[in-house]
N, C-alpha and C positions, 0 to 999 in steps of 0.2 A: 872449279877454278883451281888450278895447279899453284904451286907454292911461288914459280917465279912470276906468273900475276899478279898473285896478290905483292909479292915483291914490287914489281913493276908497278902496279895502283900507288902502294906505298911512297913511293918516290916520284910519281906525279902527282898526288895530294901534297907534298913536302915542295913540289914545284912552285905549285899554285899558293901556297903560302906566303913560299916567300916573293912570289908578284904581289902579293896582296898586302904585305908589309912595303914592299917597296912603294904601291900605288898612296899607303896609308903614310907615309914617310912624305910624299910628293904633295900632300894633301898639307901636311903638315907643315912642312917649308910654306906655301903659298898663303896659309892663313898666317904664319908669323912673319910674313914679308908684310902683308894688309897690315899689320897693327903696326909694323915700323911706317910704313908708310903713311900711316892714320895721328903718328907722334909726328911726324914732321920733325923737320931738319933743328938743330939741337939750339939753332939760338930763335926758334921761334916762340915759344915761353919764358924767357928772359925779357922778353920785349913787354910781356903783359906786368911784368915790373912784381911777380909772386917769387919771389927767390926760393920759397918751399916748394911749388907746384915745380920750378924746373929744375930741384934735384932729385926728386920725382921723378922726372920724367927724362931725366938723364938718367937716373939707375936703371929704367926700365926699358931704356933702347940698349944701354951695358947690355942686360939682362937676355933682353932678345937676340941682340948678337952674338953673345955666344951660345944661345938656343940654337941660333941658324947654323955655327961653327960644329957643332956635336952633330946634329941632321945631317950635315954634309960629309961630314965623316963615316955615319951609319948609313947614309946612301951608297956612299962608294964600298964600303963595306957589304953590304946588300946586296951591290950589281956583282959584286966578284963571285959571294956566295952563288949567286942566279946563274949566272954560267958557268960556274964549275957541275952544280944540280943538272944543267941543263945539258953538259957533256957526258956524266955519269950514265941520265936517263937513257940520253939518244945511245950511248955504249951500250945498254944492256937490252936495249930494243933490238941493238944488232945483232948482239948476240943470240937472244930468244928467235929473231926472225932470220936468222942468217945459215940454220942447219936444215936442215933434209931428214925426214921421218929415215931408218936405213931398218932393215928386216936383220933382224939376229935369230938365233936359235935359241931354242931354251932346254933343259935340261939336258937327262940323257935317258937310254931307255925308251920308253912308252913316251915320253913328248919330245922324244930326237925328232921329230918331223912337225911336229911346231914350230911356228911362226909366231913371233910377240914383234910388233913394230913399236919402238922408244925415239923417242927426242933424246940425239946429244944434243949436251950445252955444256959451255963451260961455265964453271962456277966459280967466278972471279969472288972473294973472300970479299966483301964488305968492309973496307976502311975505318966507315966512322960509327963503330961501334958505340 
């Protein structure tokens, strides 16, 4: 395996991650919708006449609401990160798949009539160091 495979792996395990945060993120939003949904609308425990259980239970849709406001925040943050990953990759795929073996010479002397066939590629610098 040549260095820019394992480059290349590298940055499709780094793909798959971050799907799997996102899917783990989507998971997450739907079980804290279920429990808002599971509190019911805010004057439905006021009616059971407990004025402790429904300040309770008002801190705790507070609570999940802005749970849901941060998620949705780190969702959109996620999807950006996914596509940017996901342009990277697809760029250095092209580049690794997008050259032609070409026949050079090698030395001089005794291996002037050698043949060494090399992969050009350009070696675009890595960004995020």
């Amino acid at each position: 395996m040549t260095i820019r495979d394992s480059q290349l792996n590298s940055r499709r395990f780094e793909l798959d991650e971050t799907r799997r945060k996102l899917r783990d993120l989507a998971d997450l939003k739907r079980h804290i919708d279920a429990s808002l949904e599971r509190l019911g609308p805010a004057g439905d425990t006021a009616a059971q006449g407990n004025g402790k259980a429904d300040g309770n239970a008002r801190d705790r849709r507070e609570t999940l609401s802005r749970s849901l406001d941060e998620i949705d925040r780190k969702i959109s943050k996620t999807e950006a990160e996914l596509s940017v990953e996901q342009e990277d990759l697809d760029r250095h795929e092209l580049v690794r798949n997008g050259y032609d073996r070409i026949p050079v010479a090698v030395g001089r002397g005794r291996g002037r009539n050698q043949i060494e066939h090399i992969r050009i590629v350009r070696s675009p610098r890595d960004e995020r160091a």
